[in-house]
N, C-alpha and C positions, 0 to 999 in steps of 0.2 A: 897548209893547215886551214881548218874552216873558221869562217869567219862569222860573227852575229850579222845577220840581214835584220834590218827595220822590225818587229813586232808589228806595228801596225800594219806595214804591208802584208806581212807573211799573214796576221788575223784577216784582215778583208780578202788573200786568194782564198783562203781557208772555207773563208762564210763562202765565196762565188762556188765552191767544189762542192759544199755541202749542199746548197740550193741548186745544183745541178742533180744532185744524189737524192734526192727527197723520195721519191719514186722508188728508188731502189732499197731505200730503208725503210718505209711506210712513216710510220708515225712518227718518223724524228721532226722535230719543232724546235730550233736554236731561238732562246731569249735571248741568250746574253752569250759573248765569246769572249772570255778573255785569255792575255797567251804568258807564257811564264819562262824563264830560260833554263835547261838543263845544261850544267859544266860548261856551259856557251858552243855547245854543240849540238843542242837538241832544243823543238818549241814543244814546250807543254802545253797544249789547249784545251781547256774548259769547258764545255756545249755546258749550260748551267740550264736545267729544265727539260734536260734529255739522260742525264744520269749516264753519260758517255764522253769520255777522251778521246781525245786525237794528239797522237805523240808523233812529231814531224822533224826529218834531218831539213838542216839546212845549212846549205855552202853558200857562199858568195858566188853571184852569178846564176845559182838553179832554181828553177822554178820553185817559191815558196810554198806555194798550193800541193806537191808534190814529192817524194813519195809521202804518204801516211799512213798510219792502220788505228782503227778503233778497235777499242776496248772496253768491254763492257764495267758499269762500276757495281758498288757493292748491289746485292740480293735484296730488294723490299718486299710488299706487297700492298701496293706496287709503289715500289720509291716514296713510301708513307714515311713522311718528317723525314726526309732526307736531299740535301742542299748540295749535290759534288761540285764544293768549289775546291779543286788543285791544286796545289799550288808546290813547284820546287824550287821556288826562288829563295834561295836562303835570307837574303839581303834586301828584300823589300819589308818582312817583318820581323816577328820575334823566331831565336833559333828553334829549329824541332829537332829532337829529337829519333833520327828516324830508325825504324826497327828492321832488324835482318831480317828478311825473306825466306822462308826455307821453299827449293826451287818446286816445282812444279804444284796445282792446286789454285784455291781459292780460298780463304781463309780473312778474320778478320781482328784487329784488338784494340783495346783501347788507347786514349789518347793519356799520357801521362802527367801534361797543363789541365789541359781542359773535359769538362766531363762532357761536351755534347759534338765530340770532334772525334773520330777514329782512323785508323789505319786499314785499307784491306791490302791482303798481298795476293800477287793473283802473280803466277807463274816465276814466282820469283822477282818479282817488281813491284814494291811501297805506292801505294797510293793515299791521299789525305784525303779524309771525307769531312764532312759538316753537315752535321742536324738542322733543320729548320731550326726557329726564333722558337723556342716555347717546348722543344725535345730534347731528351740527352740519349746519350749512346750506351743503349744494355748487352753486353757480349752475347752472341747467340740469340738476341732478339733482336738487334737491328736499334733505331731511333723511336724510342718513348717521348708517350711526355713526362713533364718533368715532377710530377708526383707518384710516378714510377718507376724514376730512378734514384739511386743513391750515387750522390755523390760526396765524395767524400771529403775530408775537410781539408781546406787551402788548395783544392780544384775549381778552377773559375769556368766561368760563361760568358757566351760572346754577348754582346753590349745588347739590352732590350733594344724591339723596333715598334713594340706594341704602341698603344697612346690611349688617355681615356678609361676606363675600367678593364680593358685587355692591358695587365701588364708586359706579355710578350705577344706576337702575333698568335700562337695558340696557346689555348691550355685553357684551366676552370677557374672562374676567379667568382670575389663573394661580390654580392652588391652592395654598397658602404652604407647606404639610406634602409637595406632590410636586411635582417639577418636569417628571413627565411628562402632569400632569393638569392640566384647567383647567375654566371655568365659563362657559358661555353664560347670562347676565344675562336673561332676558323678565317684563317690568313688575316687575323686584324676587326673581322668582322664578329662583332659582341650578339650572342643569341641569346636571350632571359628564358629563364629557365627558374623553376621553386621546388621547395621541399613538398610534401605533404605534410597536411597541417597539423598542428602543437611539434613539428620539429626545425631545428635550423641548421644551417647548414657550415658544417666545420672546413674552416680554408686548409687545414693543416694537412687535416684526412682526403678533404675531397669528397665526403660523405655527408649526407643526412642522419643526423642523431637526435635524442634529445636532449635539452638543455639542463646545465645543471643550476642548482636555484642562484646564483650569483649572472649567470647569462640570465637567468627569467626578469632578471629586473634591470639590468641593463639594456634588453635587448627592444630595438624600436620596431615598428611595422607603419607605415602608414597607411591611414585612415581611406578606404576604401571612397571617393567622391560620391561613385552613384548610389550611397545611402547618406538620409537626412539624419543627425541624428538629434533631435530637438528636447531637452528635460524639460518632464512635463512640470508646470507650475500649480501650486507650491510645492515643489518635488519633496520636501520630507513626506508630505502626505501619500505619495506615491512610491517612498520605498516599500516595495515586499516584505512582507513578515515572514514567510516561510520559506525565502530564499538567503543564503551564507554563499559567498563568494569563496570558492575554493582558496586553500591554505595556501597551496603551491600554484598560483593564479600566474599562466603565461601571457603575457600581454600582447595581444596577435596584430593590435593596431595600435601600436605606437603607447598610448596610456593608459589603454584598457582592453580590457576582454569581452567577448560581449556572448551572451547568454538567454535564451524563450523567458518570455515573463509569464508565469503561471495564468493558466484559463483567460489569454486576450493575446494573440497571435498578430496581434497592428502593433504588437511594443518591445520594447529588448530591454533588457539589464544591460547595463555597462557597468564591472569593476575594476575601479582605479586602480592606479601605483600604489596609493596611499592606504587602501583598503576599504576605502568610500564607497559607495553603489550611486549611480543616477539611471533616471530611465527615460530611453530613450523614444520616438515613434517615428514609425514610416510613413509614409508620402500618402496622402488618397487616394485607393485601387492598388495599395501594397502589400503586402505583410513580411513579417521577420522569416525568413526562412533560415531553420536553425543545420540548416545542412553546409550550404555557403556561410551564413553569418551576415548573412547581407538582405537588406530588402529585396523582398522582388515581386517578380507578379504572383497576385492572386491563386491563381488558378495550379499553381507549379508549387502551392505550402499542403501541404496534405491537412485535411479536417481543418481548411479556414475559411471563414464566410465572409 
């Protein structure tokens, strides 16, 4: 009758055969190995970052490295959001569930715990798959992220690994200090990214919209540094007469908006929260340019002197 050999042995012949074989498979690259028992007759092994198995007998006494055969895992393009970690140990975690195979083919379903976890069957034999950190699993499309898929209710997800404004290692998250910015998540690394302007950015949708007047007044932006903005003194005397701060005023920096001050292109409107007006002026050798919103050079405001 056969007997369990070592795991850790039979992983490290395993890794020595595959690094003998590198050559012969071109682009196989093993991260990580780990090995799993089947019925205590068989090692399941993991190549984790090659999206390939190795199912291995093992007797007492026979080479562990020895026989094996690889098996391709599920279909990506290429292996996008997708994790094959393996796993047929019943007894090292929670039970699965596992689904009959119809024999020959390659075919794939979902997971009935979890939504970012699936089954492929490929020749009549269950395989367990896993989504990266920040994808779930869409039948017939493979590992989304997870604002494209539905999962449905009391389907869990494996534990975040993100940190920081990535709440998982991918996916699209909002900026908490803007609400017209946001953050595309890749492997943990946070990329700033914004809306176009007078819109912000909905976390729910994952979209750029615009806001409705309950976000307009809530919603902060901060204050751009590389403009001064100084109210000229005595600034009542400096409010505009023929300028009204729009009705539905979005507030694009934090607690105000900012607006061309009629016939003198060195100064801006600012309208407040509160509905107030101040006015502001640029730096010497500036002007408002009303494109950005922002001071800038001279030379770059059309019809300024």
């Amino acid at each position: 009758m056969k007997k369990r050999s070592s795991v850790g042995s039979a992983t490290t012949a395993l890794t020595s055969v595959l690094s003998r074989r590198v050559d012969e498979v071109g682009a196989m690259r093993v991260m990580t190995v780990s090995a799993h028992w089947v019925s205590g007759l068989a090692l399941l092994v993991c190549l984790v970052g090659m999206g390939r198995t190795a199912l291995m007998d093992v007797d007492e006494g026979d080479d562990p490295g020895l026989p094996y055969e690889t098996q391709d895992g599920p279909p990506s393009n290429p292996l996008e959001g997708v994790a094959l970690t393996v796993s047929w140990d019943g007894t090292a975690g929670e039970a699965t569930e596992w689904p009959v195979c119809e024999p020959g083919g390659s075919y794939s379903r979902p997971h009935k715990v979890y939504c970012d976890r699936y089954f492929t069957c490929q020749n009549g034999q269950p395989y367990l798959g896993q989504c990266l950190d920040g994808y779930g699993f869409v039948l017939f499309k493979g590992c989304k992220l997870l604002h494209q898929v539905t999962c449905e209710k009391g389907k869990r997800l494996q534990a975040p690994k993100g940190r920081g404004v990535c709440e998982r290692l991918f996916g699209i998250y909002p900026d908490p200090k803007n609400c017209n910015r946001f953050y595309k998540c890749d492997n943990g690394t946070a990329v700033p990214d914004s809306c176009p302007r007078s819109l912000i950015f909905d976390n729910n949708k994952k979209v750029c919209r615009r806001p409705t007047d309950e976000e307009i007044f809530q919603c902060e932006r901060p204050t751009e540094a590389s403009t001064l903005m100084v109210p000229l003194q005595p600034a009542d005397s400096m409010k505009p007469v023929l300028f009204k701060c729009p009705i539905h005023n979005i507030l694009e920096f934090g607690d105000h908006s900012r607006h061309p001050y009629p016939g003198n292109c060195h100064f801006f409107i600012m309208c407040l929260r509160d509905g107030t007006m101040k006015v502001g002026s640029c730096e010497p050798t500036t002007a408002y340019n009303p494109v950005t919103s922002n001071c800038d050079s001279i030379s770059k405001v059309p019809n300024c002197t």
